[in-house]
MARKEVO-539545 format. One line per 10 residues: their letters; for each residue x, y, z of C-alpha. Coordinates in steps of 0.5 Angstrom, whole numbers. Example, Ala and Ser with C-alpha at 12.3 -4.5 7.8 and 13.67 -1.06 7.14 Angstrom:
// MARKEVO-539545
AS> 25,-9,16 ~ 27,-2,14;
This chain:
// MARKEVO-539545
XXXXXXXXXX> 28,5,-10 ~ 35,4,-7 ~ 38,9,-12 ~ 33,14,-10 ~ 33,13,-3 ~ 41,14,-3 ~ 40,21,-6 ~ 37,22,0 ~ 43,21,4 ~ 49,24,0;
XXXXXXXXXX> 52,29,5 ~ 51,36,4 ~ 57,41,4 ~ 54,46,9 ~ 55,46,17 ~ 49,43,18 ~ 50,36,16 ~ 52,34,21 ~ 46,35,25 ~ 42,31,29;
XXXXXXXXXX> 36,32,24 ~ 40,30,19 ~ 43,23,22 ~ 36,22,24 ~ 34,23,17 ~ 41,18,14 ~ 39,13,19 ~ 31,12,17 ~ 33,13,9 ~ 38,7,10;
XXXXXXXXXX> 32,3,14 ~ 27,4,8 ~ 33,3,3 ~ 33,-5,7 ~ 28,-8,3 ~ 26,-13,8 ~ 24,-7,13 ~ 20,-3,8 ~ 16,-9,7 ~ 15,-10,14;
XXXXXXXXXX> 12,-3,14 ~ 8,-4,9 ~ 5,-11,13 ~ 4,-7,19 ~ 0,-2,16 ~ -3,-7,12 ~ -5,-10,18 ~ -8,-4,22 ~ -13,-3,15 ~ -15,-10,16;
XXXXXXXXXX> -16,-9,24 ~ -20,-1,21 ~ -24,-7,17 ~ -25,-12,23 ~ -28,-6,27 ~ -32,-4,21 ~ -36,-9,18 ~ -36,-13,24 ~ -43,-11,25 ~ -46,-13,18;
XXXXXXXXXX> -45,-20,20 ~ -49,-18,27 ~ -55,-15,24 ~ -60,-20,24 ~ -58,-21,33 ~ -58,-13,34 ~ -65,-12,29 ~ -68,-17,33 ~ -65,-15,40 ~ -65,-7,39;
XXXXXXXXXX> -72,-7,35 ~ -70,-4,28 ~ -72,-3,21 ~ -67,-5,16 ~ -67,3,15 ~ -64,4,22 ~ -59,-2,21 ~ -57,0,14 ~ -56,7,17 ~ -51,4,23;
XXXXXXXXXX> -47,1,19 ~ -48,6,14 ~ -49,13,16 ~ -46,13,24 ~ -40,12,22 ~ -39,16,14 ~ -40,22,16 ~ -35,24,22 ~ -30,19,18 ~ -31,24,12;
XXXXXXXXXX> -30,31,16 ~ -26,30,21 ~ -21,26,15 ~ -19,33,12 ~ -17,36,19 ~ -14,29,21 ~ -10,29,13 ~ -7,36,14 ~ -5,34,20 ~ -1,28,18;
XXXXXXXXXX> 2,32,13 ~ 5,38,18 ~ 6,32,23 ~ 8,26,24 ~ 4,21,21 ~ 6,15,25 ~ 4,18,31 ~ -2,19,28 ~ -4,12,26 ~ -2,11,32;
XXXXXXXXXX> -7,14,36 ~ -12,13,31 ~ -12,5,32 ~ -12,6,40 ~ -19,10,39 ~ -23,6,34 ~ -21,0,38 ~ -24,2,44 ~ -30,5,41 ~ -31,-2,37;
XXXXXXXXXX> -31,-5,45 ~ -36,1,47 ~ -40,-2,42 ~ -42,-8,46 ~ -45,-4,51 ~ -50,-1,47 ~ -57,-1,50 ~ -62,3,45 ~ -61,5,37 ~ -59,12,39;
XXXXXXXXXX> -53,9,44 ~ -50,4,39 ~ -51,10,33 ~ -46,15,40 ~ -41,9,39 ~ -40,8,31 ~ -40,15,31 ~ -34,15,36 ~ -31,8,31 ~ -31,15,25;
XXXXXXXXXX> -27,19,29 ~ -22,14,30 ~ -22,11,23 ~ -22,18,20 ~ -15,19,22 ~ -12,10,19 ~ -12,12,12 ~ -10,18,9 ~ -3,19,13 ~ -2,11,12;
XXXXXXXXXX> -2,13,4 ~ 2,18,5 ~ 8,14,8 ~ 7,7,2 ~ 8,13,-2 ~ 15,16,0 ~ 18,9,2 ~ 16,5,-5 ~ 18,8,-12 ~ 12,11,-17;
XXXXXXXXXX> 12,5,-22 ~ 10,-1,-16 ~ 5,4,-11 ~ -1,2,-14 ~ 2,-4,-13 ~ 4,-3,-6 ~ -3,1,-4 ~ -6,-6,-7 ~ -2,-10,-2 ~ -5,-4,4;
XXXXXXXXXX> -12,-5,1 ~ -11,-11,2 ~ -14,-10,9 ~ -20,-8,7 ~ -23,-15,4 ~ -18,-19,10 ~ -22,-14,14 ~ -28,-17,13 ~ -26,-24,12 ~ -23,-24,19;
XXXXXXXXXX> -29,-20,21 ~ -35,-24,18 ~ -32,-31,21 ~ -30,-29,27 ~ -36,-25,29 ~ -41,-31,27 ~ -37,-36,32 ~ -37,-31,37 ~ -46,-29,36 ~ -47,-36,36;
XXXXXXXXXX> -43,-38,42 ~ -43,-32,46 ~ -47,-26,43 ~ -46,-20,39 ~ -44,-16,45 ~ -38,-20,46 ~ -37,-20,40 ~ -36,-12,39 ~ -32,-13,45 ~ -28,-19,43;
XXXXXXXXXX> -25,-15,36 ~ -25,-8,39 ~ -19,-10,45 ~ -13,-13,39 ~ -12,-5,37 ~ -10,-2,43 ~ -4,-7,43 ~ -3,-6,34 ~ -3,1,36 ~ 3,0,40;
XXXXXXXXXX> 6,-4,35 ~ 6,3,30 ~ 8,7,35 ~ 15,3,37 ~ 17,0,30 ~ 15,4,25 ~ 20,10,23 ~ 17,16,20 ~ 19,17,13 ~ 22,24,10;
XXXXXXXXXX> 18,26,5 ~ 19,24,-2 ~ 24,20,0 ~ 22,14,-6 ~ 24,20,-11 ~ 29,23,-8 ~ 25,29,-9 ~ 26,36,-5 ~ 21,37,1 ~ 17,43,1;
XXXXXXXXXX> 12,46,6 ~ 6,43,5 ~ 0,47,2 ~ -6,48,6 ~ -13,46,6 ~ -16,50,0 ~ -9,50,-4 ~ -10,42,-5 ~ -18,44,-6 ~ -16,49,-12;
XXXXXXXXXX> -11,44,-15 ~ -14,38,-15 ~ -22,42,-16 ~ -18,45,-24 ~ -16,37,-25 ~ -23,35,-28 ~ -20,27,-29 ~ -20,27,-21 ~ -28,31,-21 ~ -29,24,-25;
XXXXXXXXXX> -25,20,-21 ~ -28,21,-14 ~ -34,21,-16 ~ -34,14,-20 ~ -30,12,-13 ~ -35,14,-10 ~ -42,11,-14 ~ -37,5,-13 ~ -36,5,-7 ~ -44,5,-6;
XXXXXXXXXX> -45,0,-10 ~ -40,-5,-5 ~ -42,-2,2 ~ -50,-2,-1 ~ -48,-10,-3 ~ -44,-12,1 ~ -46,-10,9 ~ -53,-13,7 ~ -50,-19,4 ~ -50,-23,10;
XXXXXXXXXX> -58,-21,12 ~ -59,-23,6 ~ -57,-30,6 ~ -60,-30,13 ~ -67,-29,11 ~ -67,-30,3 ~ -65,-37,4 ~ -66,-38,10 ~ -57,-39,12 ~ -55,-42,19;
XXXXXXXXXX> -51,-36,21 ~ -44,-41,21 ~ -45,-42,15 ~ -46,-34,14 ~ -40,-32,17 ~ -36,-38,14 ~ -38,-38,6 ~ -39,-31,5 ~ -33,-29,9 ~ -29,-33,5;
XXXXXXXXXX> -32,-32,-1 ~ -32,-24,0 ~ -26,-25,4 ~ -21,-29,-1 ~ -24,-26,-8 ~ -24,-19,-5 ~ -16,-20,-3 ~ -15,-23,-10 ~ -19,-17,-15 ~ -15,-12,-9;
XXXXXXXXXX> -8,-15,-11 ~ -9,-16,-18 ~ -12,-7,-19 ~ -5,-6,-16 ~ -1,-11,-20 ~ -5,-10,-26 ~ -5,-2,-27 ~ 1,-1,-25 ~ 5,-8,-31 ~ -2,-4,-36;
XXXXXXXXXX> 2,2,-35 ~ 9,1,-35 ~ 8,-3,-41 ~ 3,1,-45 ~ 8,8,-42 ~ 0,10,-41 ~ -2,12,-34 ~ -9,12,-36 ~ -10,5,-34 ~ -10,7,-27;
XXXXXXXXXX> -18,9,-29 ~ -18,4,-35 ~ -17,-1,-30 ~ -23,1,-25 ~ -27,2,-31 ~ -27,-5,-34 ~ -29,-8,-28 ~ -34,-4,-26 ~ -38,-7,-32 ~ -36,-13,-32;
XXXXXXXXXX> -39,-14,-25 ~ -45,-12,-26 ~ -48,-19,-30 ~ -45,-23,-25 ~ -48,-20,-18 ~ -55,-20,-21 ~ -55,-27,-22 ~ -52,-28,-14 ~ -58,-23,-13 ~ -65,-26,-17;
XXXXXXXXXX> -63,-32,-20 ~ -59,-37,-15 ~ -64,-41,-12 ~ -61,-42,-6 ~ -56,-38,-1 ~ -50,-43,-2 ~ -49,-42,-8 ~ -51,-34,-8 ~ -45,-34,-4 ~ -41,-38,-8;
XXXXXXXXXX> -43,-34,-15 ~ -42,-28,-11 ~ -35,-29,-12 ~ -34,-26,-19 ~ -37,-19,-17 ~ -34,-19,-10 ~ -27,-20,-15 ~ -28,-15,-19 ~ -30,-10,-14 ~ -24,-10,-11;
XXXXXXXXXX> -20,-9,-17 ~ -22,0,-16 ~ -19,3,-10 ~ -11,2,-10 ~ -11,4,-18 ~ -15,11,-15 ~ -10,12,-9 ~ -4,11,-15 ~ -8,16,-19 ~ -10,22,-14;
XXXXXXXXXX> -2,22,-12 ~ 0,23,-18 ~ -5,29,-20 ~ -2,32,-14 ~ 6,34,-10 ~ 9,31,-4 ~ 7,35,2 ~ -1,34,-1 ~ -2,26,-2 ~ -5,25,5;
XXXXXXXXXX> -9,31,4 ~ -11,29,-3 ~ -13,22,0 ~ -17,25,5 ~ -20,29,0 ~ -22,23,-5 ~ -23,18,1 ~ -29,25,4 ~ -33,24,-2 ~ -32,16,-3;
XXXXXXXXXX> -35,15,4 ~ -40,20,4 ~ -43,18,-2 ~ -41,11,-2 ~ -41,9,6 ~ -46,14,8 ~ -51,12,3 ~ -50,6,-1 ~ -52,1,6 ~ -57,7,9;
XXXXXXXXXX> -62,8,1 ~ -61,0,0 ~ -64,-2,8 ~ -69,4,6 ~ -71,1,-1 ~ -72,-6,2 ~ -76,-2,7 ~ -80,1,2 ~ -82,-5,-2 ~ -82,-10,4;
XXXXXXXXXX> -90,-9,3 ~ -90,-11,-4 ~ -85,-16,-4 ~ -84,-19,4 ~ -78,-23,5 ~ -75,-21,-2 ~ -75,-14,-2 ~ -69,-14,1 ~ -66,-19,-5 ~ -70,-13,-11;
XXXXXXXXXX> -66,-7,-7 ~ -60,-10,-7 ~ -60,-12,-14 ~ -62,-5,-16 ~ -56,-2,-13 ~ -52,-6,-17 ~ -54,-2,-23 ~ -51,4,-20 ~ -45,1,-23 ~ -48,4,-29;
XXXXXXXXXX> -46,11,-27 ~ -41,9,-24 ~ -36,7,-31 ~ -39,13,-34 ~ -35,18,-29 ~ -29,13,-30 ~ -29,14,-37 ~ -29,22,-37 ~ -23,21,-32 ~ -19,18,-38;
XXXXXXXXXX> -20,23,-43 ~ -15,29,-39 ~ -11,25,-34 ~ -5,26,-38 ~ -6,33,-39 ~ -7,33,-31 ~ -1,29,-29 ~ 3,33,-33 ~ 0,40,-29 ~ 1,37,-22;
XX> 8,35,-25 ~ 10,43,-26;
């Protein structure tokens, strides 16, 4: 890294050098080359995605409290969590990506945290289904603009051989999100009530969004390979490049069916312990937070570290896919036993470390591979591209068809319907692996594309 980050400020034998922009640039290239403050950036984003995850999942461990105040159907629930959100995160994240590629992607992140923790607190003064569906929809549009810039600057700071790892570190919020979110949202519903709680994890951001903007210093692009800077592409460049590399046609999508998977599991998993098994709600919050929490921030580490040692080691950048590949069918005998075998929701939750481990193992590896599929000035917009079709797909759906299959089969099968639509979620899986598998058969011949 360091030797990258100095080829970065050797001075340039022209008048310019001297330039403002040019000291400003040497000042923030010798920032990054300092280990400790490189590190310290990629916490702070790190906790602005646990923060994203808080104010994402917080809702899941509220749901039996909002079903019973609001008068929902599992259905409309799954679609508050679910679908609310999707679909304005996913099309306002190409916008928003491109924007961060032409600009400041600090700034960005910024602004971005300040609008999702707002609308986090509106949240709690939702009186009906339609109001709370305005206030995720406004969560959407500001957590459309957290990940897709923030992947962008981990990508310049660190070099190729620990990104996956660093972006393993970054996706670390999505499971820290959800233990903080799922633990402090129970003791605030049981103390206070699931307004409260809203209000209470929705105000931190603001404060966060200020911490970005006043510390964190916006890298030069390609800064960790000491590559030249170029004028980003547009929107339908990046489609056209990333649409010819059939390994990133397979890799979305089996992003995507496993994102389905996880969100389809994971934002019912605390109802399910509630009403399957019939689980005190601390209880929910404490188990299934740590348990979810701990085994997700685990698997998340260990598919950066592991794909990136895999390829290192082997000279293979095919096990940035090999990697999501085996551990999509690893999970999925482990979570059938959670879900149909366990006869109480102690040890559902438990067992469900396993599955929730090897969940997590997908997404920092991906994010490597996408970038290496693409340029400099196009990691963000490609990032918005796959995060477009993994949410749309996975966080759209997944929640929404798992609350509607329960609904469907709630006549038949009364409480447990819940337990046999999540269960057949899990098998999704299945189709999942097939898309990774394809990915392996022309990533090399891509990354070779991308790097002509």
């Amino acid at each position: 890294m360091n030797d990258a980050v100095r080829s970065n400020v050797t001075p340039h034998n022209d008048s310019s050098s001297n330039s403002p922009e040019n000291d400003a640039r040497s000042k923030t290239v010798a920032a990054y080359a300092n280990p400790t403050y490189r590190y310290l950036v990629l916490g702070i984003l790190t906790v602005v995605y646990i923060s994203n995850f808080v104010d994402r999942q917080v809702i899941n461990v509220l749901a039996s409290y909002i079903i019973e105040d609001l008068q929902l159907t599992d259905g409309q629930f799954g679609m508050l969590s679910g679908l609310a959100f999707a679909v304005i995160y996913t099309v306002l994240g190409i916008p928003i990506a491109r924007l961060a590629d032409l600009s400041n992607r600090r700034n960005v992140i910024a602004a971005s945290v300040a609008i999702w923790s707002v609308m986090t607190a509106a949240c709690g003064f939702a009186q009906n289904f339609g109001q709370l569906f305005a206030a995720r929809f406004g969560v959407g549009i500001g957590e459309a603009g957290g990940s897709p810039p923030a992947h962008s600057i981990v990508s310049d700071i660190f070099p190729a051989k620990q990104r996956a790892t660093a972006l393993s570190i970054y996706s670390l919020g999505v499971y820290g999100g959800i233990l903080i979110g799922t633990v402090g949202g129970a003791y605030l519903v049981q103390y206070f009530d699931w307004r409260t709680a809203f209000i209470v994890v929705g105000i931190p951001g603001v404060f966060l969004s200020l911490l970005v903007r006043f510390v964190i210093k916006e890298p030069p692009r390609g800064m960790a390979e000491g590559r030249r800077d170029v004028a980003p592409p547009g929107f339908f460049h990046v489609m056209r490049i990333l649409a010819s590399r059939r390994s990133f046609i397979h890799l979305s999508f089996a992003c995507a069916l496993h994102a389905f998977v996880t969100y389809g599991m994971g934002n019912f998993l605390p109802l399910f312990l509630g009403r399957v098994h019939s689980m005190p709600i601390l209880d929910v919050g404490l188990y299934y937070g740590l348990i979810a929490g701990v085994g997700g921030l685990l698997g998340t580490f260990a598919g950066g570290w592991l794909s990136d040692r895999m390829a290192d080691k082997r000279d293979d950048k095919a096990w940035y896919v090999w990697v999501p590949f085996i551990s999509t069918l690893a999970a999925i005998p482990f979570a059938l036993i959670s879900f149909l075998l366990m006869p109480d929701g102690y040890s559902a939750a438990f067992s469900y470390f396993i599955p929730v481990f090897f969940g997590g193992l997908y997404l920092a590896p991906c994010i490597a591979a996408t970038h290496f599929l693409v340029g400099i000035r196009m990691r963000a917009m490609a990032s918005a591209i796959l995060l477009f079709v993994l949410n749309l797909i996975g966080l759209g759906l997944g929640p929404m068809m798992t609350g509607l299959v329960s609904d469907w089969l709630t006549p038949a099968y009364g409480v447990d319907a819940l337990r046999y639509a999540m269960s057949l979620t899990v098998l999704v899986n299945l189709w999942c692996a097939f898309h990774y598998y394809r990915a392996t058969k022309t990533i090399h011949e891509d990354i070779a594309l991308a790097a002509e």
